[in-house]
matplotlib code that plots the C-alpha trace (Angstrom):
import matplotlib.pyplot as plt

x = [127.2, 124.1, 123.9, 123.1, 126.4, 128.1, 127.1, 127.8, 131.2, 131.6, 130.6, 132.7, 136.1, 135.0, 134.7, 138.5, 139.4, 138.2, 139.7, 143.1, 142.8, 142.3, 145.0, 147.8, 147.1, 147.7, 150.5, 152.2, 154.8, 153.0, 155.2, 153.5, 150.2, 151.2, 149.0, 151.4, 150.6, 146.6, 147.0, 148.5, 146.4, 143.0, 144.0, 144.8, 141.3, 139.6, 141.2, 140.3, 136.9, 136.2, 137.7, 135.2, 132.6, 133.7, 133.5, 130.3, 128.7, 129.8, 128.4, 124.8, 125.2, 126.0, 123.6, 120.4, 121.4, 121.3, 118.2, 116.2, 117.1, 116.2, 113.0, 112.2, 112.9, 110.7, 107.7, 108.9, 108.6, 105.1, 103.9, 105.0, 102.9, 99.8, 100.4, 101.2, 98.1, 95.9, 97.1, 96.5, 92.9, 92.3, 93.6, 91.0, 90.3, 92.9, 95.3, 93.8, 96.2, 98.8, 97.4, 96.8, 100.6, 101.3, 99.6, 101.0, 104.6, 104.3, 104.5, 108.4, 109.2, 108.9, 110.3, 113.6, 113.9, 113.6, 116.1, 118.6, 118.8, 119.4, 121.7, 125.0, 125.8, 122.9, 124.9, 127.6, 124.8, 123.8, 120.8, 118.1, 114.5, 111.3, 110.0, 106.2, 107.7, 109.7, 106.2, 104.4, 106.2, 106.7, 103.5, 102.9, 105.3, 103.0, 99.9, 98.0, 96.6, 93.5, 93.5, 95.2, 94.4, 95.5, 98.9, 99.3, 98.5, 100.8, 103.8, 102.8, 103.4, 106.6, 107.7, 107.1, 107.8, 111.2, 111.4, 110.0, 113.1, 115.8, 114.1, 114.5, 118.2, 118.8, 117.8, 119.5, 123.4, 122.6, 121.8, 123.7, 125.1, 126.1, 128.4, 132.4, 133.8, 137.0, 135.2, 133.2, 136.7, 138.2, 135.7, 135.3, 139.1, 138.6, 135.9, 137.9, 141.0, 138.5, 137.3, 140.6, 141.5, 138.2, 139.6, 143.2, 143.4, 139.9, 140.2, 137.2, 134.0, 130.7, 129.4, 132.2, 131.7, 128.2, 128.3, 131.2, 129.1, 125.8, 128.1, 129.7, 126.0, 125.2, 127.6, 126.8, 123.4, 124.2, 126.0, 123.5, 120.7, 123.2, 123.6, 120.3, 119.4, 122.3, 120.3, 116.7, 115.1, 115.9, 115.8, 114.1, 113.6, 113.4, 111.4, 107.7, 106.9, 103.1, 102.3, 104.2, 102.6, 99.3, 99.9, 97.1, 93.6, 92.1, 90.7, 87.2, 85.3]
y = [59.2, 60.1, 63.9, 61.5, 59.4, 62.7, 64.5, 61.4, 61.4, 64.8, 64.7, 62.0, 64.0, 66.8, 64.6, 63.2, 66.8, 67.6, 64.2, 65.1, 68.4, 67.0, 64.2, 67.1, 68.9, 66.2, 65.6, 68.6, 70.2, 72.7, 75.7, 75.1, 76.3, 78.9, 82.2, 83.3, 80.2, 80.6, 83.7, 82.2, 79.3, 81.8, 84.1, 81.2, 79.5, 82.9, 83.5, 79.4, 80.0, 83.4, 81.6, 78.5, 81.3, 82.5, 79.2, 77.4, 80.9, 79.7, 76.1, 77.8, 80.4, 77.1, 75.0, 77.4, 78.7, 75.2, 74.3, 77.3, 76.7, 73.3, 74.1, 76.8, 74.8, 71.7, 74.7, 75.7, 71.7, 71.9, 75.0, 74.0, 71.0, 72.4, 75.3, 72.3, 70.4, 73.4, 74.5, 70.9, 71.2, 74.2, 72.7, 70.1, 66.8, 65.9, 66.1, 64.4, 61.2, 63.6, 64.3, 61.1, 60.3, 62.9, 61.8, 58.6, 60.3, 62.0, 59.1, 57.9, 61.9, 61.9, 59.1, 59.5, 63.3, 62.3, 59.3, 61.1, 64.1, 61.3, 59.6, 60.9, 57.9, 59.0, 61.9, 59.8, 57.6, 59.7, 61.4, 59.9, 60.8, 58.6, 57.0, 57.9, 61.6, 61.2, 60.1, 62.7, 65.4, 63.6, 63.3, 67.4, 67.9, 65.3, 67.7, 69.1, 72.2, 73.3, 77.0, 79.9, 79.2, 75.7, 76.9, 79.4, 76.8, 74.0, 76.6, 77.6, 73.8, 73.3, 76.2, 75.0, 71.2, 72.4, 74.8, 71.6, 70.2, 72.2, 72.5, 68.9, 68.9, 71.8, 69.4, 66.3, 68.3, 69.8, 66.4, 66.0, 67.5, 70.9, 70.8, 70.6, 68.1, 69.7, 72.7, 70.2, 68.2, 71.5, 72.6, 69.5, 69.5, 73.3, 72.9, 69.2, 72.1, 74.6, 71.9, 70.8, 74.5, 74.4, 70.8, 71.7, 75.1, 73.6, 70.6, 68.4, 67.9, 66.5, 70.0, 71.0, 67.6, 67.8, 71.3, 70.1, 67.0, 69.5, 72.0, 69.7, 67.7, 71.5, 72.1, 68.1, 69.5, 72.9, 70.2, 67.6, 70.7, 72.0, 68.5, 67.7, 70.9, 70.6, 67.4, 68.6, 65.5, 63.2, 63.2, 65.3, 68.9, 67.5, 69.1, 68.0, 66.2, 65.9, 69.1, 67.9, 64.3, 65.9, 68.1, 67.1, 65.7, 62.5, 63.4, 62.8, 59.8]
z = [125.3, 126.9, 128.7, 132.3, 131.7, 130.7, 133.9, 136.1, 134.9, 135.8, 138.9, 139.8, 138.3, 140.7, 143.3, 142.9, 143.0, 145.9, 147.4, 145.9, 147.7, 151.0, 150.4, 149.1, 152.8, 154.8, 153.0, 152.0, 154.3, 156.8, 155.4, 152.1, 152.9, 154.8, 154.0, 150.7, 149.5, 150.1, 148.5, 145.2, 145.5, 145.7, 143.0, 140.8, 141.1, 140.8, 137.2, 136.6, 137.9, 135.9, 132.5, 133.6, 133.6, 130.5, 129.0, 130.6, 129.1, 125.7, 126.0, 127.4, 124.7, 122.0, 122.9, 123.2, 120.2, 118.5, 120.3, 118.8, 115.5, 115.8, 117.0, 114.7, 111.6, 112.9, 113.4, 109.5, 108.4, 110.2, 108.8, 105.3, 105.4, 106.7, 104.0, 100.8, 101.9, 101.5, 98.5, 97.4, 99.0, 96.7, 93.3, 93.4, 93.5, 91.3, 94.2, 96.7, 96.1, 96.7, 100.0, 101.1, 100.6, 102.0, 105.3, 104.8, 105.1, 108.2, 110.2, 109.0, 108.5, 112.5, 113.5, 111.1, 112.7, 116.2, 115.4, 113.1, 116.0, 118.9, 117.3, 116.4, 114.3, 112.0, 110.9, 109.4, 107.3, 103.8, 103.7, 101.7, 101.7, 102.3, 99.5, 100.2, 100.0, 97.2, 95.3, 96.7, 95.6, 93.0, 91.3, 92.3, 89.5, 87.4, 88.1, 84.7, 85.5, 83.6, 84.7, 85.7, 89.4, 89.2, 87.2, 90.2, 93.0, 91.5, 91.2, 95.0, 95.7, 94.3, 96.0, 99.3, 98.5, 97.6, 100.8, 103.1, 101.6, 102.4, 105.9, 106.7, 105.1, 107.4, 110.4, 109.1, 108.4, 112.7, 114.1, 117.0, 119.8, 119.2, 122.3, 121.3, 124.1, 124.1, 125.7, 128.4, 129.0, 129.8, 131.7, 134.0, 134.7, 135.6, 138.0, 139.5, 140.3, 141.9, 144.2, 144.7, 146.1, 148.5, 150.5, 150.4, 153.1, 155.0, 157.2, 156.0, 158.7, 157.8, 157.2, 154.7, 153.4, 152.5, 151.5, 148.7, 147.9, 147.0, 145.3, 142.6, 142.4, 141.9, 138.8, 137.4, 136.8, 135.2, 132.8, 132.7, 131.3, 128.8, 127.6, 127.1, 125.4, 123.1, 122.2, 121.4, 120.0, 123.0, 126.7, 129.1, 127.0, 123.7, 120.8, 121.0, 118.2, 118.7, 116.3, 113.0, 113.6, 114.1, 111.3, 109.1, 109.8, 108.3, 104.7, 104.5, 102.5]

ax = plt.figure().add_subplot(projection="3d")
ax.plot(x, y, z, "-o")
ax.set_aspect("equal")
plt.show()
């Protein structure tokens, strides 16, 4: 489900809450809100609200984390291209096919990370790698070097072939959001209870309404923004992916 959906759904969960709380005061028995009971009631929701703390720390803490790494590793794939294509460029012109495949596998490199991190489906297919990659670094391996330099240069490439690799199997195993929704289910119910406490010792006006209203929009949103970051290649704070596609310029005629 999208982090929008997510946060809507939320919002409307605190919302009942705070409708159950002003339903259980008109209800309940006068004596049971009498200022013992306020007491429990407030000391309750300030050890649900410090654990909710506790918790909505975890999920910030989670999904920054997972956005970082994310975004470090695409800046690794990007930096591992640049650096094969100049060590192509400096082998000769014996690799330039390479590098023209290489150009040519960009294109469906970005568009299968951006869909495979979107998607949570795509982490149930296999991985399987493009085939315009798999004969570029394929025919690396078919190089013939001549020299000393071209021996070093061709060894250089492998090396960073095989480290592009495990880059973009890195990002293919962490596609997905990195959010457990136990944790968010929890928390929702949580923050629904807390609201709950607010309507049930205050007699509801337009003011106390409103306020309420702009409060639980308030903690929809702090869920909507750890959503979306826990889901880098989508949505509003996704990972750019205008440097890796811009990666390498046009070869010359």
């Amino acid at each position: 489900m999208s982090p929008l959906f997510l946060s809507l759904i939320a919002f409307a969960i605190i919302l009942v809450g705070i409708f159950v709380g002003s339903l259980l005061r008109r209800t309940l028995p006068q004596h049971h809100l009498a200022d013992d009971a306020k007491d429990v009631v407030r000391l309750g929701t300030g050890l649900i609200g410090t654990i909710a703390a506790l918790v909505l720390g975890l999920l910030i803490a989670s999904a920054k984390s997972s956005f970082d790494t994310q975004s470090g590793q695409v800046q690794h794939v990007t930096a591992d291209i640049i650096l094969l294509d100049q060590l192509l460029a400096q082998y000769g012109p014996e690799a330039r096919p390479i590098r023209e495949r290489m150009r040519q596998a960009v294109g469906p490199l970005v568009e299968r990370l951006w869909r495979e991190g979107g998607s949570v489906s795509a982490t149930g297919a296999p991985f399987a790698a493009t085939a315009v990659a798999e004969d570029a670094f394929a025919k690396i391996g078919e190089l013939s070097p001549q020299t000393n330099a071209q021996r070093s240069l061709k060894e250089r490439a492998i090396q960073t072939s095989t480290d592009l690799a495990q880059t973009r199997l890195a990002l293919f195993t962490q596609a997905g959001s990195s959010i457990p929704m136990p944790f968010l289910a929890v928390l929702v119910f949580w923050l629904a209870i807390i609201f709950a406490s607010f309507s049930l010792f205050a007699r509801l006006n337009p003011t106390l309404v409103a306020v309420l209203v702009t409060l639980a929009l308030s903690a929809s949103c702090a869920l909507f923004l750890i959503l979306e970051m826990s889901q880098p290649f989508t949505g509003l704070m996704q990972i750019p992916s205008a440097p890796l596609r811009n990666a390498l310029a046009p070869l010359g005629t």
